[in-house]
Backbone bond lengths (Angstrom), bond angles and torsions (degrees), N, CA, C in turn:
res aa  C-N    CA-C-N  psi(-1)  N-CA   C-N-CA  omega(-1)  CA-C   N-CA-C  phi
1 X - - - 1.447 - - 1.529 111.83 -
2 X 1.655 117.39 -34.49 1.381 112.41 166.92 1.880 125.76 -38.14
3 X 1.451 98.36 -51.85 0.891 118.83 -145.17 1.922 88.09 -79.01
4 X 0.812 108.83 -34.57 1.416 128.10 175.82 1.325 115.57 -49.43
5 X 1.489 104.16 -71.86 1.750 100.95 174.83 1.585 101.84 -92.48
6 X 1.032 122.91 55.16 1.728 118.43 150.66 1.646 97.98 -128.71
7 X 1.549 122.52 -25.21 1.322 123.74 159.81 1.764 101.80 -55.10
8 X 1.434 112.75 -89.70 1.393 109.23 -177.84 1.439 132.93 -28.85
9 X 1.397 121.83 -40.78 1.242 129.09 -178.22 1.394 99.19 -70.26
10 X 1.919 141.11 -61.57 1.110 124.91 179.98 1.463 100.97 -57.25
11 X 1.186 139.83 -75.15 1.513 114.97 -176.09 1.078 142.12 7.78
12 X 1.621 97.00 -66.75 1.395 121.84 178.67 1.625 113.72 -47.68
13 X 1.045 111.25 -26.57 1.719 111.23 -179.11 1.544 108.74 -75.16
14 X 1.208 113.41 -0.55 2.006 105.33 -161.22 0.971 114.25 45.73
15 X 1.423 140.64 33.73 1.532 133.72 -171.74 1.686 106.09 -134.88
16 X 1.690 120.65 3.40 1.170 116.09 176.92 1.427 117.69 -76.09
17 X 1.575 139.58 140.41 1.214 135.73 -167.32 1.264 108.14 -123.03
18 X 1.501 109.25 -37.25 1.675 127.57 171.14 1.082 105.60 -127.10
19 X 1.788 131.52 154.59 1.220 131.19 161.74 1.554 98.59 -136.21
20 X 1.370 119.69 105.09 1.406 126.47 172.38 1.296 116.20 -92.22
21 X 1.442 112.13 135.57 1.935 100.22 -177.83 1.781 83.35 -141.67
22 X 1.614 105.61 130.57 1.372 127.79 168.83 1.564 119.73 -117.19
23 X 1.100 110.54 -155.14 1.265 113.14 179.79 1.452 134.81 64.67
24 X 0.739 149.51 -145.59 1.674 163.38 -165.42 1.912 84.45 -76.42
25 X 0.753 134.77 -57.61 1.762 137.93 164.61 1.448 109.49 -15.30
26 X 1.412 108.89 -46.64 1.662 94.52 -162.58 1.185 93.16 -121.42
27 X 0.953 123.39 32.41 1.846 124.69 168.37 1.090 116.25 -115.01
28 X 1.785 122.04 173.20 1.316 107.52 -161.77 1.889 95.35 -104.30
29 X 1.592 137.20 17.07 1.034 112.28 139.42 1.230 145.53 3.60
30 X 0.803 138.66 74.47 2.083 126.62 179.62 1.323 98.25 -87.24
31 X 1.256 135.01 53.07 1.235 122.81 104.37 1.936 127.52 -135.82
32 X 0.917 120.34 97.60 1.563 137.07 -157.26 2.019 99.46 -38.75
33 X 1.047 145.94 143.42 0.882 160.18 162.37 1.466 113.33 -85.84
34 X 1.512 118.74 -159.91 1.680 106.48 172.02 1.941 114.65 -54.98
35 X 1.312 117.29 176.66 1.428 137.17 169.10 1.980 97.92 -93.80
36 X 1.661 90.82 109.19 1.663 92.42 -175.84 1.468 100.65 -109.50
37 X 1.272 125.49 124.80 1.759 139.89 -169.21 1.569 124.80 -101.24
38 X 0.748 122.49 138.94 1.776 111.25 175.08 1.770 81.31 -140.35
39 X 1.252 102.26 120.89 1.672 102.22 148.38 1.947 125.29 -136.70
40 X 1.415 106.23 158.58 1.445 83.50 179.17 1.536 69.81 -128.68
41 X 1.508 94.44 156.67 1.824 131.97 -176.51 1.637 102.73 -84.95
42 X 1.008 112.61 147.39 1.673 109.10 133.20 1.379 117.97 -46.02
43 X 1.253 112.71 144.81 1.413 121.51 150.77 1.435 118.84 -48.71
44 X 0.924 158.38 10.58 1.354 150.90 -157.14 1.729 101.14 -156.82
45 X 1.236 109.76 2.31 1.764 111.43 176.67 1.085 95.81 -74.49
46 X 1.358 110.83 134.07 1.592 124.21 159.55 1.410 135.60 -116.90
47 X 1.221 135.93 75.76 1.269 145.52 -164.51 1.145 98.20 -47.23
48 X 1.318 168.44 35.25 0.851 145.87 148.75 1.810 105.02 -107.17
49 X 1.566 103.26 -20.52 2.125 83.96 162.13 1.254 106.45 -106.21
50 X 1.522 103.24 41.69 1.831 94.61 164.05 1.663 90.32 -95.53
51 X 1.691 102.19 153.81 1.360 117.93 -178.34 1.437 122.24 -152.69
52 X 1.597 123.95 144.00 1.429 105.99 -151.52 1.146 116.60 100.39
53 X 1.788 104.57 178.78 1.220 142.90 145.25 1.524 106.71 -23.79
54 X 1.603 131.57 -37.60 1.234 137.18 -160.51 1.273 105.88 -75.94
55 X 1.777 115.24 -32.97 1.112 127.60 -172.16 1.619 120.03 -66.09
56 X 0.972 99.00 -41.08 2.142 110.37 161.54 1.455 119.15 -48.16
57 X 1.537 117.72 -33.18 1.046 124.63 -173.79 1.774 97.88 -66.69
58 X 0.955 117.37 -33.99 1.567 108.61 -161.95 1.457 99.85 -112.00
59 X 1.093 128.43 19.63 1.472 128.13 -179.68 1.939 95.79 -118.58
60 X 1.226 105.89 90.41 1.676 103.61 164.92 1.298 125.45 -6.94
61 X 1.775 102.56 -88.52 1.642 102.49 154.76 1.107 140.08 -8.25
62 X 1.542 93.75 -97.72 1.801 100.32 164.98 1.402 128.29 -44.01
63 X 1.264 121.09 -50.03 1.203 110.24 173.06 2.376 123.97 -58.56
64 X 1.251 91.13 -20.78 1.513 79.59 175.11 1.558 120.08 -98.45
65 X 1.415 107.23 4.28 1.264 116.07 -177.09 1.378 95.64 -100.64
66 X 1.985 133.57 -62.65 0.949 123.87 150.34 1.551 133.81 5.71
67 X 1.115 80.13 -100.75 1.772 106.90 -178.57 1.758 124.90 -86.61
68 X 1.398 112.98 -13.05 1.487 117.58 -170.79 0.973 121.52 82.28
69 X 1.917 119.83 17.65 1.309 126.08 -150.40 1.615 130.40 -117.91
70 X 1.222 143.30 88.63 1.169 130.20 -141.64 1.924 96.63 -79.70
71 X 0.803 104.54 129.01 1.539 112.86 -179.22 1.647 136.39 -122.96
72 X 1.196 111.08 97.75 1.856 95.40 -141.92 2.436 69.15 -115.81
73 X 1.187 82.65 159.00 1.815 90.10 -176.84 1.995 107.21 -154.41
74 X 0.898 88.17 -179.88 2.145 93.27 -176.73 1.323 96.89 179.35
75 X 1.678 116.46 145.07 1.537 111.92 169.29 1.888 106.57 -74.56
76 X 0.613 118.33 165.83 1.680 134.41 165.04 1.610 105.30 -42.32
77 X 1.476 127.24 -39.59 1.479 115.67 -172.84 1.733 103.09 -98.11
78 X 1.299 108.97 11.66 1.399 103.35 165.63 1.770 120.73 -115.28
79 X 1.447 95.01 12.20 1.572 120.03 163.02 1.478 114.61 -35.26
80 X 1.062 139.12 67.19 1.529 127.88 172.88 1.323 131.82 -83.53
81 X 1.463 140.81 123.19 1.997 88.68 -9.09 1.225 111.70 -125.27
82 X 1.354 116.97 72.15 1.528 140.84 173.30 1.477 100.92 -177.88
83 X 1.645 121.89 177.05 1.233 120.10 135.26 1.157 142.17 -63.46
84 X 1.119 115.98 -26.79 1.833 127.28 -170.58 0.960 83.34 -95.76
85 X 1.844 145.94 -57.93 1.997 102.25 177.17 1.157 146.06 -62.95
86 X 1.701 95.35 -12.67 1.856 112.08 -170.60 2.138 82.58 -66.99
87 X 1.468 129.66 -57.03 0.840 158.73 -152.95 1.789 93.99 -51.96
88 X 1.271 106.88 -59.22 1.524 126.44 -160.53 1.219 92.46 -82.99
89 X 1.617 144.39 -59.50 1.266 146.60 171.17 1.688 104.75 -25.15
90 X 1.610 104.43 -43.26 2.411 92.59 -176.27 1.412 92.03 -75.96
91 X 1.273 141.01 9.52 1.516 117.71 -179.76 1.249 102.00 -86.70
92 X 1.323 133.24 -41.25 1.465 140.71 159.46 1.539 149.90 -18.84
93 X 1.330 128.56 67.10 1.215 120.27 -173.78 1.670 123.29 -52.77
94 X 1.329 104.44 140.19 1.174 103.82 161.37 1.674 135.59 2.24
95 X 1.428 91.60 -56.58 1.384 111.83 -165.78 1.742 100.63 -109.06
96 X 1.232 111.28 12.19 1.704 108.81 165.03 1.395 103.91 89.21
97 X 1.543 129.61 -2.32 1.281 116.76 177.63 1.331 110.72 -100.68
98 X 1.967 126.14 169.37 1.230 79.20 -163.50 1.604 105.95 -129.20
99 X 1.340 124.91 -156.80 1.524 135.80 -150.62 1.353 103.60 -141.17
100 X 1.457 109.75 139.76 1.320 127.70 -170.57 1.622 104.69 -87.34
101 X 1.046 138.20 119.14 0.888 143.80 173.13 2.064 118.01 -114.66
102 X 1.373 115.21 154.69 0.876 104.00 175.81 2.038 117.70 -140.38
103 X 1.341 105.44 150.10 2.096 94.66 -171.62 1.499 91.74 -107.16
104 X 1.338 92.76 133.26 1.522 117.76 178.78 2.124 95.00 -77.33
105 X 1.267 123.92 124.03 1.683 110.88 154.99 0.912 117.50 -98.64
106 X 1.023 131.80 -165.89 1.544 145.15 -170.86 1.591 96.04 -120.92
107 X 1.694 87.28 126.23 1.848 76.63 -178.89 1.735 107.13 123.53
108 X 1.759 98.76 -58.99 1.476 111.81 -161.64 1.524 88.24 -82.37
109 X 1.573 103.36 -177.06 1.607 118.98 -168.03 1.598 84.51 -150.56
C-alpha cells in the first residue's frame, strides 16, 4: 500500500514521466523493506503548486519518515546525460554490480 500511494500521489501532479521502483520491491524477499523510488518529472513540473500529502512525496525526508519511502526524483532536462542513462545509472550498485529495478506505466497494473 506504501508503494501505492507514493505512486498515486506523484501521479496526481500530471508531471510523472518515469516511475522507477527498486529495491526489496522487485526481489523475491517476502518481506518488503522501505518503498525505494527513482522518478524523473517533466520539465514543466513545478513543486512549488504541489500541495498536501503530495508535498512529502518530493521531500526525501518527509517522504521516508511519512511513508517509509526512499524517494530520490530530477526533471527530464537534468537527465545526465540522457534519460535512459540517468534511468540505467539506478540499476547500479554501489559496488558496480547490478539491481533489478522495475517502471511503473500508466495504464499497466
Amino acid at each position: 500500500m506504501r508503494l501505492r500511494r507514493v505512486y498515486d500521489l506523484a501521479d496526481g501532479t500530471g508531471s510523472v514521466k518515469r516511475f522507477i521502483v527498486f529495491g526489496s520491491f522487485v526481489t523475491a524477499k517476502p518481506e518488503r523493506e522501505d518503498v525505494d523510488v527513482f522518478m524523473i518529472m517533466h520539465d514543466t513540473f513545478d513543486l512549488a503548486q504541489v500541495t498536501g500529502e503530495a508535498q512529502l512525496v518530493f521531500d526525501h525526508a518527509g517522504a521516508q519518515a511519512h511513508f517509509g519511502a526512499s524517494v530520490f526524483w530530477l526533471r527530464q532536462l537534468a537527465a545526465w546525460p540522457d534519460e535512459e542513462e540517468a534511468v540505467f545509472g539506478w540499476q547500479l550498485k554501489r559496488d558496480g554490480s547490478a539491481r533489478g529495478i522495475v517502471e511503473i506505466v500508466e495504464g499497466e497494473s
